[in-house]
DRENDO-1510 file (C-alpha; in Angstrom, 1 decimal, always signed):
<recs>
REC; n; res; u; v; w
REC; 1; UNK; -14.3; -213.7; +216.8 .
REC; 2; UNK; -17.9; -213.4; +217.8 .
REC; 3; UNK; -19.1; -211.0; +220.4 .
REC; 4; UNK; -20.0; -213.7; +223.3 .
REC; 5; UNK; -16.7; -216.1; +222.4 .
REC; 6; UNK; -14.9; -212.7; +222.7 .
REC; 7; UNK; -16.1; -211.8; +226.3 .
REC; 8; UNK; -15.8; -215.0; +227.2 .
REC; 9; UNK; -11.8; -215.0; +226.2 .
REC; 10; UNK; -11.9; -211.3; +228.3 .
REC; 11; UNK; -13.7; -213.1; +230.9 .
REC; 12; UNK; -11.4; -216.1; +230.9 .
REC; 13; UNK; -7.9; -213.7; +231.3 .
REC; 14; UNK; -9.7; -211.7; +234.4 .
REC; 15; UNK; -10.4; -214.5; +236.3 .
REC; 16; UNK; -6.7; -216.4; +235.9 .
REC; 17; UNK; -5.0; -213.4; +236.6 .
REC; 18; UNK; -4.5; -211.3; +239.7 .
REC; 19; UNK; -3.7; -208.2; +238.2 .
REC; 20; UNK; -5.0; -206.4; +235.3 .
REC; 21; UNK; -3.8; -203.9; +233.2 .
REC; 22; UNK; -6.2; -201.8; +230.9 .
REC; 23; UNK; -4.1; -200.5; +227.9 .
REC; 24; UNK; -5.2; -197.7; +226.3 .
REC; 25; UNK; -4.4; -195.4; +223.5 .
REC; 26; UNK; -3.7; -192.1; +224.9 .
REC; 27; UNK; -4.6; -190.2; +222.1 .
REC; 28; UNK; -7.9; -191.4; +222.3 .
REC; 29; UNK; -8.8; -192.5; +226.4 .
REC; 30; UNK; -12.8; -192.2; +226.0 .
REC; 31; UNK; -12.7; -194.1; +222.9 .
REC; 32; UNK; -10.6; -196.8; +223.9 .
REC; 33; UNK; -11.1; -197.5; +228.1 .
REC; 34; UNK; -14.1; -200.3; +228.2 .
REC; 35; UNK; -16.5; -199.7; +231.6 .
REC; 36; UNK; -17.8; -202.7; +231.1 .
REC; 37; UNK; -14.3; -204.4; +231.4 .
REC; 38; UNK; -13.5; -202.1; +234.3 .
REC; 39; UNK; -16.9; -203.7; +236.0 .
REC; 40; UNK; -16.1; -206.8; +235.3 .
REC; 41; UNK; -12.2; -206.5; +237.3 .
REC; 42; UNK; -13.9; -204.3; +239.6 .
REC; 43; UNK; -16.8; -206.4; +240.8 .
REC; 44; UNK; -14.2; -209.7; +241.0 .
REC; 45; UNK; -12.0; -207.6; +243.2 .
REC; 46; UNK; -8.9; -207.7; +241.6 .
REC; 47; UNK; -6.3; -204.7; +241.6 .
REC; 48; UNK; -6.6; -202.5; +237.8 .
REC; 49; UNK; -4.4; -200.5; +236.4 .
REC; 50; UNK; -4.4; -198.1; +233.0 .
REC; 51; UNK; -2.0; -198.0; +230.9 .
REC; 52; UNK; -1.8; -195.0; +228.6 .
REC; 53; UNK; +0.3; -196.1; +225.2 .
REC; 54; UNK; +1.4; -193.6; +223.2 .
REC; 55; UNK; +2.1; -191.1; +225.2 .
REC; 56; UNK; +4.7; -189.5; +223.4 .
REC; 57; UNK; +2.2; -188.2; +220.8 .
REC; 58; UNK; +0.1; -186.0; +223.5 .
REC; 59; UNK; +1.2; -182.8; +225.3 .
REC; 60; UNK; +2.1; -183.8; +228.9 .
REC; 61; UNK; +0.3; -181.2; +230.6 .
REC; 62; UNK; -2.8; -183.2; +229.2 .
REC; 63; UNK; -1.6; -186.3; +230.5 .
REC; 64; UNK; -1.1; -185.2; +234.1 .
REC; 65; UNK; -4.3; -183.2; +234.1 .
REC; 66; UNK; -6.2; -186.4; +233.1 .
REC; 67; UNK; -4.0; -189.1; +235.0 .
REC; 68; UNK; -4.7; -186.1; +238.6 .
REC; 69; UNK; -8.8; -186.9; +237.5 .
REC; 70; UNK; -8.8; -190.2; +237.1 .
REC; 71; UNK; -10.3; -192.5; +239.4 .
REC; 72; UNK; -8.4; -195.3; +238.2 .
REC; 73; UNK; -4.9; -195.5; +238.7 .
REC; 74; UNK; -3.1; -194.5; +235.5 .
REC; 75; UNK; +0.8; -195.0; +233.5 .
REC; 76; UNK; +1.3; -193.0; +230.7 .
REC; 77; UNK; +4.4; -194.8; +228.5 .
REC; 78; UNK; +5.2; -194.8; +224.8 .
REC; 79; UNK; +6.3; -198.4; +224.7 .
REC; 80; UNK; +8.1; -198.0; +221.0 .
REC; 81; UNK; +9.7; -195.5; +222.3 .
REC; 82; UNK; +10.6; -197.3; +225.6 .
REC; 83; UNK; +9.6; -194.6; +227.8 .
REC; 84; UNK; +7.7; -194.8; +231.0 .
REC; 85; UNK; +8.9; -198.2; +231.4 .
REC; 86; UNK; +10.3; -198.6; +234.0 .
REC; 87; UNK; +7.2; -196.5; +235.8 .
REC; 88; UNK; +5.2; -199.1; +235.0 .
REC; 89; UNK; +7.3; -201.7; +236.2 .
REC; 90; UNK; +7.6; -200.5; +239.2 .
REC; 91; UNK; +3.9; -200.2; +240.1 .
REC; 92; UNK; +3.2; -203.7; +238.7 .
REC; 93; UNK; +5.4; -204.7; +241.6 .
REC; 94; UNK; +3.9; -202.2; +244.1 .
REC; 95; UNK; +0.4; -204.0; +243.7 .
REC; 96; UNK; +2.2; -207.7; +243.2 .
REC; 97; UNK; +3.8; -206.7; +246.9 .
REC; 98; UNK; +0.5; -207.4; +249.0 .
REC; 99; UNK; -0.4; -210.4; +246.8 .
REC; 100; UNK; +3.3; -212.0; +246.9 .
REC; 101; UNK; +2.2; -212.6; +251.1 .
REC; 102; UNK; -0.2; -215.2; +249.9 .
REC; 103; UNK; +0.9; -217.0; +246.6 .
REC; 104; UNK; +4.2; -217.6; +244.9 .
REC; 105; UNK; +3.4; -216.1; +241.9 .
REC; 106; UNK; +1.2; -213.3; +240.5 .
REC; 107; UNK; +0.0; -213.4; +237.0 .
REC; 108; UNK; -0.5; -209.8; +234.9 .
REC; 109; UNK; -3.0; -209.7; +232.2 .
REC; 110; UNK; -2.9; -207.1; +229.9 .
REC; 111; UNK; -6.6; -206.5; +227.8 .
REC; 112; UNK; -7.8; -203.8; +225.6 .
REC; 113; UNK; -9.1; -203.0; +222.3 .
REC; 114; UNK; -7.3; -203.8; +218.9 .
REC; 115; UNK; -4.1; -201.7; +218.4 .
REC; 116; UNK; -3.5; -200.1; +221.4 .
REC; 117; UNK; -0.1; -201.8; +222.3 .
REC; 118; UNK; -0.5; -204.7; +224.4 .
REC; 119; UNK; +2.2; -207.0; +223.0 .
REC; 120; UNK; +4.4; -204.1; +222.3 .
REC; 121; UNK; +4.3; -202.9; +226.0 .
REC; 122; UNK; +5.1; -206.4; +227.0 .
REC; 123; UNK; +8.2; -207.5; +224.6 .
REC; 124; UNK; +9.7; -203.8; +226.2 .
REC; 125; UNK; +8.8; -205.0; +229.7 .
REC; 126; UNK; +10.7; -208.3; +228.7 .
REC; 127; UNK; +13.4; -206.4; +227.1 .
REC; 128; UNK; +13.1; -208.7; +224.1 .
REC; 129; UNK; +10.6; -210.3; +221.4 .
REC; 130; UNK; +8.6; -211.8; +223.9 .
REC; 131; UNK; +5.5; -212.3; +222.2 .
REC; 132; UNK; +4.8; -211.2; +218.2 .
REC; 133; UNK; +3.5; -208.2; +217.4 .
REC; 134; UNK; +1.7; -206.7; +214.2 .
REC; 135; UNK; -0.9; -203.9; +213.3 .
REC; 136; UNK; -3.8; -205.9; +213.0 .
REC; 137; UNK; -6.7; -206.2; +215.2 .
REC; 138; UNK; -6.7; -209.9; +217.0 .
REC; 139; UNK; -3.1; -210.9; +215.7 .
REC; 140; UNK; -2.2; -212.3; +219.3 .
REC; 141; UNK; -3.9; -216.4; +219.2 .
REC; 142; UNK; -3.1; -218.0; +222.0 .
REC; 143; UNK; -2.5; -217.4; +226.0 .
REC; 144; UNK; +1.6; -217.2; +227.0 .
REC; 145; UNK; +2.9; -216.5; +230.5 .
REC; 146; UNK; +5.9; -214.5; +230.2 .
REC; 147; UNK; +8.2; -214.4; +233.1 .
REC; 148; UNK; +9.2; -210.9; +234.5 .
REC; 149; UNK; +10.8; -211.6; +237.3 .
REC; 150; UNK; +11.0; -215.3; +239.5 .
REC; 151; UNK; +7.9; -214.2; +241.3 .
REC; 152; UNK; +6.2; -211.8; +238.4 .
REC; 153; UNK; +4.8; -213.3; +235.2 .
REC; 154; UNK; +2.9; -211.6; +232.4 .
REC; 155; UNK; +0.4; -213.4; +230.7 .
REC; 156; UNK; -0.6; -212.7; +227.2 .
REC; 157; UNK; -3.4; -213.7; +225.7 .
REC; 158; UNK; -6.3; -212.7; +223.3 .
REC; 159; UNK; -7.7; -210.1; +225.6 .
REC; 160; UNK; -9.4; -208.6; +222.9 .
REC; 161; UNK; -12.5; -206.1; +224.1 .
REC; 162; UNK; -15.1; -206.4; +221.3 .
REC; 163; UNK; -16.5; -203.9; +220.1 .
REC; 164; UNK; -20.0; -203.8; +221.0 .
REC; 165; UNK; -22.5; -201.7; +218.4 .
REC; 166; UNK; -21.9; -200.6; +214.9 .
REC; 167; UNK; -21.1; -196.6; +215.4 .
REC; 168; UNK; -18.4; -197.4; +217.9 .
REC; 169; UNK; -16.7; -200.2; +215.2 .
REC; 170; UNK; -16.8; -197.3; +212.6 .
REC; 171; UNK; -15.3; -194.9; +214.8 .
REC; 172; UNK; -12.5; -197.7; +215.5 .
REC; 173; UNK; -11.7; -197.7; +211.9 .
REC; 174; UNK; -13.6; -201.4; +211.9 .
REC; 175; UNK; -15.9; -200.0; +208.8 .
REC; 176; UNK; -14.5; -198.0; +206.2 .
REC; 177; UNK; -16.0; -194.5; +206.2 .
REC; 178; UNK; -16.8; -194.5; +202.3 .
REC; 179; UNK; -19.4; -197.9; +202.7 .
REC; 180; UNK; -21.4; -196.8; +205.4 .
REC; 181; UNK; -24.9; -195.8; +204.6 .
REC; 182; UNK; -25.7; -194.1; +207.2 .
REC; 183; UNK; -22.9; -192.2; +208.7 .
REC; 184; UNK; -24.4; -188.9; +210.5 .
REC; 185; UNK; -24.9; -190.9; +213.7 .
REC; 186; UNK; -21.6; -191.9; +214.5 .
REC; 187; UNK; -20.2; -189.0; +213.0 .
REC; 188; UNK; -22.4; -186.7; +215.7 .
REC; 189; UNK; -21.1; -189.4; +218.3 .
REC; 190; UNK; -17.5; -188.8; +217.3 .
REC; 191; UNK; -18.0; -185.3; +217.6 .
REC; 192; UNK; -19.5; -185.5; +221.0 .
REC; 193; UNK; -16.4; -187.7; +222.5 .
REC; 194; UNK; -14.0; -185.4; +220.9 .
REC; 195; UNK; -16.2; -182.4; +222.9 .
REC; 196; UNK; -16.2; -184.6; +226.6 .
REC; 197; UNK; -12.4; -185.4; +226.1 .
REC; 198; UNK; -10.6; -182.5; +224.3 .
REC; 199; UNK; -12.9; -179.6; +222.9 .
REC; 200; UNK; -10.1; -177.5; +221.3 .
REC; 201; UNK; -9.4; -180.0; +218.7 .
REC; 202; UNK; -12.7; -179.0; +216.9 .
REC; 203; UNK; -11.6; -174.9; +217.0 .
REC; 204; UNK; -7.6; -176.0; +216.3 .
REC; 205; UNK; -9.0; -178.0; +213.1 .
REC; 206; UNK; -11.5; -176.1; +211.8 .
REC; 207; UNK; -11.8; -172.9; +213.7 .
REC; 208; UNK; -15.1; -173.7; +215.2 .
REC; 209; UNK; -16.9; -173.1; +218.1 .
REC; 210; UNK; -20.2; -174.6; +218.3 .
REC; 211; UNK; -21.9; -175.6; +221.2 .
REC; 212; UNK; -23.7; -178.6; +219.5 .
REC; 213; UNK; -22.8; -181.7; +217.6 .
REC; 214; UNK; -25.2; -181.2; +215.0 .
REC; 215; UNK; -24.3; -177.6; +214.6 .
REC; 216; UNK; -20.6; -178.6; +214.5 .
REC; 217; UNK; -21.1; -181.1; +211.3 .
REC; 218; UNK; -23.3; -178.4; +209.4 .
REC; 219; UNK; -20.3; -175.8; +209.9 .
REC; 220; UNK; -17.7; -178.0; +208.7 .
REC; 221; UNK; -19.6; -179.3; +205.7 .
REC; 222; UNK; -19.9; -175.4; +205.0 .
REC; 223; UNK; -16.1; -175.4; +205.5 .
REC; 224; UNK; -15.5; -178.0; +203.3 .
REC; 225; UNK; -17.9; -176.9; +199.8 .
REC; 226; UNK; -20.1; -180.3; +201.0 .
REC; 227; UNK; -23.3; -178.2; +199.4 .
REC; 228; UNK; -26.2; -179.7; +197.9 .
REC; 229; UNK; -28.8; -178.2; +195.4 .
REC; 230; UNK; -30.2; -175.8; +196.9 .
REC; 231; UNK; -27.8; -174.6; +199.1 .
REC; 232; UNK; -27.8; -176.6; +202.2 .
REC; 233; UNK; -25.2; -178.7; +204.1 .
REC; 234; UNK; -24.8; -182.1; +202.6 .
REC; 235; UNK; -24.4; -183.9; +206.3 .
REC; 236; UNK; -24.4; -187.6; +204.8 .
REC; 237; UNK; -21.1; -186.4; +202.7 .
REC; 238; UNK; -19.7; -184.3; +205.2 .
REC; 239; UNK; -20.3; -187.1; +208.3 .
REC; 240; UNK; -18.0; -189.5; +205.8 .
REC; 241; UNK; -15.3; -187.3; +205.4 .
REC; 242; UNK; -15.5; -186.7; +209.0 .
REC; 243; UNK; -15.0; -190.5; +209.5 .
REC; 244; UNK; -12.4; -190.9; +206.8 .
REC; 245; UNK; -10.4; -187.9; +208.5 .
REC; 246; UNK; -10.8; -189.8; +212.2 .
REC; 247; UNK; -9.9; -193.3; +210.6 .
REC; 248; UNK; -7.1; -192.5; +208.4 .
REC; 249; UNK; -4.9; -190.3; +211.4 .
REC; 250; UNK; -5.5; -187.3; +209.4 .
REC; 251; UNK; -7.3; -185.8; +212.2 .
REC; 252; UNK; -6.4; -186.5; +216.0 .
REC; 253; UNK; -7.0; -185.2; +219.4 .
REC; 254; UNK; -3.6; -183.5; +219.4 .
REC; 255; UNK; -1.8; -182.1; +216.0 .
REC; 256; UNK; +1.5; -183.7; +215.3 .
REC; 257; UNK; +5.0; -182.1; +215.3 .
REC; 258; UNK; +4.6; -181.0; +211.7 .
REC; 259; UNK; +0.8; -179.9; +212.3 .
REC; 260; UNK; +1.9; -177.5; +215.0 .
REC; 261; UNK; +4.6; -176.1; +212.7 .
REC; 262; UNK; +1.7; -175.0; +210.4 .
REC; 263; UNK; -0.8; -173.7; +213.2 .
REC; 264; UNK; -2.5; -170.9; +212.4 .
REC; 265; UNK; -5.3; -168.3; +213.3 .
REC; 266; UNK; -8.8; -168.5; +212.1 .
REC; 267; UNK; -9.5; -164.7; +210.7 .
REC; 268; UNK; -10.5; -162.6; +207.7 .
REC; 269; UNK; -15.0; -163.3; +209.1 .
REC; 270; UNK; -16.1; -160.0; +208.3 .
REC; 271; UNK; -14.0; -159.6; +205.0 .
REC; 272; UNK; -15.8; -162.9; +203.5 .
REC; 273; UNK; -18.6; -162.2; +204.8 .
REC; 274; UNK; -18.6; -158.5; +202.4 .
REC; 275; UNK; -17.0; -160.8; +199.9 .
REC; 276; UNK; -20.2; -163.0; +199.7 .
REC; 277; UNK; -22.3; -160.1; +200.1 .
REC; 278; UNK; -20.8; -158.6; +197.3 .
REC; 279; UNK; -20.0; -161.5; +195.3 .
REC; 280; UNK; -16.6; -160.8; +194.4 .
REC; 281; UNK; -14.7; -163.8; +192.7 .
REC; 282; UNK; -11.6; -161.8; +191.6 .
REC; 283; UNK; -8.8; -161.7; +193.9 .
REC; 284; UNK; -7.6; -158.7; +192.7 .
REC; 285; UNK; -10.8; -156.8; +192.8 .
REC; 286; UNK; -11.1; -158.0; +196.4 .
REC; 287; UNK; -7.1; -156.7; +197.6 .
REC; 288; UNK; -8.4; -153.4; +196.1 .
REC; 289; UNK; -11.8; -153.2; +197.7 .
REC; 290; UNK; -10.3; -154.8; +201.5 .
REC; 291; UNK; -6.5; -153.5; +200.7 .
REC; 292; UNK; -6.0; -151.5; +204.5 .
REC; 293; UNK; -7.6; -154.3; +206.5 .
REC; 294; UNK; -5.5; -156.9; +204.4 .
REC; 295; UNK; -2.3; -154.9; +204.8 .
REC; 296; UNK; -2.5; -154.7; +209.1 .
REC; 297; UNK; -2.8; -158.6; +209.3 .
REC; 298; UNK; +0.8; -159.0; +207.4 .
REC; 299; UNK; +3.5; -160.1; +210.6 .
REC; 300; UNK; +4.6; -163.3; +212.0 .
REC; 301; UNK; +1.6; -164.7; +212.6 .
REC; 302; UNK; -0.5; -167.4; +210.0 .
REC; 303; UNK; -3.7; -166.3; +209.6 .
REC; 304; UNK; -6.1; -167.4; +207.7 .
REC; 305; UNK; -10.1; -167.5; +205.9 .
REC; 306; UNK; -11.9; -169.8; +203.5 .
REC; 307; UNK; -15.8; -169.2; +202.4 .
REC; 308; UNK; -17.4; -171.3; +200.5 .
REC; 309; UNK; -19.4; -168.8; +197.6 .
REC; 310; UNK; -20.9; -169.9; +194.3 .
REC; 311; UNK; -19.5; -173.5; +194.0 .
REC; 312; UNK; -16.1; -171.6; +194.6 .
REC; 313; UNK; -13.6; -171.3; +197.2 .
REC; 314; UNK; -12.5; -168.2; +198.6 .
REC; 315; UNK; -9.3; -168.1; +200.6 .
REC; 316; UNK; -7.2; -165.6; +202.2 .
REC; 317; UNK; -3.8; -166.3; +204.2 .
REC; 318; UNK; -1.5; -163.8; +205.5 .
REC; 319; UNK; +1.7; -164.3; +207.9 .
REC; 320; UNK; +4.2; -166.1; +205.0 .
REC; 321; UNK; +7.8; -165.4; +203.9 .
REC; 322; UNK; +7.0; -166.6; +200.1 .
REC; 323; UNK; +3.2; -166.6; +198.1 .
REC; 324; UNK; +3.9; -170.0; +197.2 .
REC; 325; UNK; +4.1; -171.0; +201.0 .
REC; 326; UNK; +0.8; -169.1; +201.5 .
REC; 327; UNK; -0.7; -171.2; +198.0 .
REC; 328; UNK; -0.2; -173.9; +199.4 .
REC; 329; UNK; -1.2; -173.6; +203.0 .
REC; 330; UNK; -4.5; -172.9; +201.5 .
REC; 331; UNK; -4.6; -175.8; +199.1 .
REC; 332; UNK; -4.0; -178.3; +202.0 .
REC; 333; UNK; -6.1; -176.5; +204.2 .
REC; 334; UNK; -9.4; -176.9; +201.6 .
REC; 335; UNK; -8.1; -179.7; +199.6 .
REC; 336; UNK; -8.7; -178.0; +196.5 .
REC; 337; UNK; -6.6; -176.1; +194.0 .
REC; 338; UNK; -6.0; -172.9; +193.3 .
REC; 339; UNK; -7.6; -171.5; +190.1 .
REC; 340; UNK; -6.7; -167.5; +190.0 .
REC; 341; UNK; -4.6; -165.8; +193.3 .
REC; 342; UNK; -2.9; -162.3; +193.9 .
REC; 343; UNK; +0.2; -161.7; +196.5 .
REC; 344; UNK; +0.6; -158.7; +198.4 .
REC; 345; UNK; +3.2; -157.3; +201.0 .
REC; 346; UNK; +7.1; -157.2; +201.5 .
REC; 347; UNK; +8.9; -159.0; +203.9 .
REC; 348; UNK; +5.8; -161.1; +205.0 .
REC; 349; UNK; +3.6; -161.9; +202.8 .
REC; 350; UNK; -0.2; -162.9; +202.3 .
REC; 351; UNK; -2.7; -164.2; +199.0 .
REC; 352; UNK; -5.9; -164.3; +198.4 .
REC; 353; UNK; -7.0; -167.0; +196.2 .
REC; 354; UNK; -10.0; -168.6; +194.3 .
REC; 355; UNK; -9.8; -172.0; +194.3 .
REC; 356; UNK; -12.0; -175.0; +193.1 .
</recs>
């Protein structure tokens, strides 16, 4: 659907309705609320409500702090998971109440971006397969008034928000990462949402701490070996794995379940930074040469370093029950394997590793 035909659909849904509902992925608010949608309902004077999907996959001490700033009024609910509900159900009815004194019926829309749950949230309103569901941008067709309750219907239609200029359809996922020929702008554009809505998620991902967004790409292409010929930061390579990483689910706002299971320290600066220096590229030579340092960082707690040196990987991880666990932490973390490692330490253990 073209851009115009689109509004025009969006349009089409605000003005037969007397209620809207903007859903929105919570793992993602910036990038998925639409100011120009909330204009539009604004400036006809119709009651708006957000509706955070998801919510179950962000902490909830994030969702209150941003639902307490919000100027908007806002439901976080995980409708797969059927939770928050009934919240929402109740404050569709709290701003049907004042309409309900004029008409005989108020009609709901619900609008938003591809994917973010719209007919999912209503079949769980309904308490049955309302309407069809699937996870594919535009899948809903037609309109469909759903009945709530006698005085309460829903009305589901192709209240798709287009998406407006090229960077913001690639950080969608609209454009796959590996075809894009220029992909440092909406990379840097990425970065900069992820730094206005959740900073931490840079330092939690790659243990960095930047202040700007171009500085941010250059250290994680240095993170990730992306080095050209002459030793600087490939940013073209590193902006499309950036993508890829955003796109795929690989990397979110908030780590999953099994990410936090695997969270770790960033540690180990100054000892790569004399490895370097030094250009040692045995791991036993380094354990000999940084043995006492190495030796205080073995406890409970994951710790880990990677340096890119010589078209090699250094890594060093510390904080493990078994060497293989430590291995392998490394080898996801860089996404390379391990070509020549030594173990040290009793009941916890640590590696250092070269890897390529």
């Amino acid at each position: 659907m073209k851009q115009r035909k689109a509004w025009k659909v969006v349009k089409e849904a605000i003005d037969e309705a007397d209620i809207i509902i903007e859903v929105v992925d919570a793992r993602d608010p910036i990038g998925t609320r639409n100011r120009k949608l909330e204009r539009l309902v604004q400036e006809r004077g119709k009651p708006l409500l957000m509706v955070m999907n998801k919510a179950d996959l962000v902490p909830k001490e994030w969702a209150e702090e941003y639902k307490r700033k919000s100027e908007i009024p806002v439901v976080f609910i995980s409708a797969r998971g059927r939770k928050g509900t009934g919240i929402l159900r109740r404050e569709i009815k709290k701003l049907a109440k004042p309409l309900l004194d004029e008409r005989e019926k108020v009609k709901v829309a619900l609008i938003g971006y591809p994917n973010v749950g719209k007919s999912t949230i209503i079949n769980t309103l309904k308490g049955k397969r309302a309407v069809k569901t699937a996870p594919i941008p535009g899948h809903t067709t037609g309109k469909h008034l759903i009945r709530l309750s006698r005085k309460i219907w829903l009305l589901d239609s192709p209240g798709v928000v287009p998406i407006d200029d090229f960077d913001e359809l690639v950080i969608k996922g609209g454009f796959p990462a590996d075809k894009i020929d220029e992909p440092v702008k909406p990379a840097l554009r990425l970065i900069s949402r992820i730094l206005k809505t959740r900073k931490e998620a840079i330092t939690e991902k790659f243990g960095i701490e930047a202040k700007s967004e171009e500085e941010i790409l250059r250290r994680i292409g240095e993170r990730r070996g992306l080095i050209k010929a002459g030793g600087e930061v490939d940013l073209e390579e590193t902006a499309r794995w950036l993508l890829r990483e955003w796109q795929t689910g690989r990397f979110t706002l908030f780590a999953s379940e099994e990410e936090r299971e695997r969270e770790f320290t960033w540690d180990f600066k100054e000892i790569l930074g004399e490895v370097e220096k030094e250009l040692l590229l045995d791991p036993r030579r380094i354990l000999w040469r940084f043995e006492d340092e190495l030796w205080k960082k073995l406890d409970g707690q994951k710790r880990a370093g990677i340096r890119e040196i010589e078209g090699l990987t250094v890594g060093i991880a510390t904080g493990f029950k078994k060497c293989d666990s430590a291995l392998k932490f490394l080898e996801e973390l860089t996404g390379k394997s391990v070509l020549a490692s030594e173990c040290f330490g009793k009941k916890w253990k640590g590696v250092i590793a070269i890897l390529d």
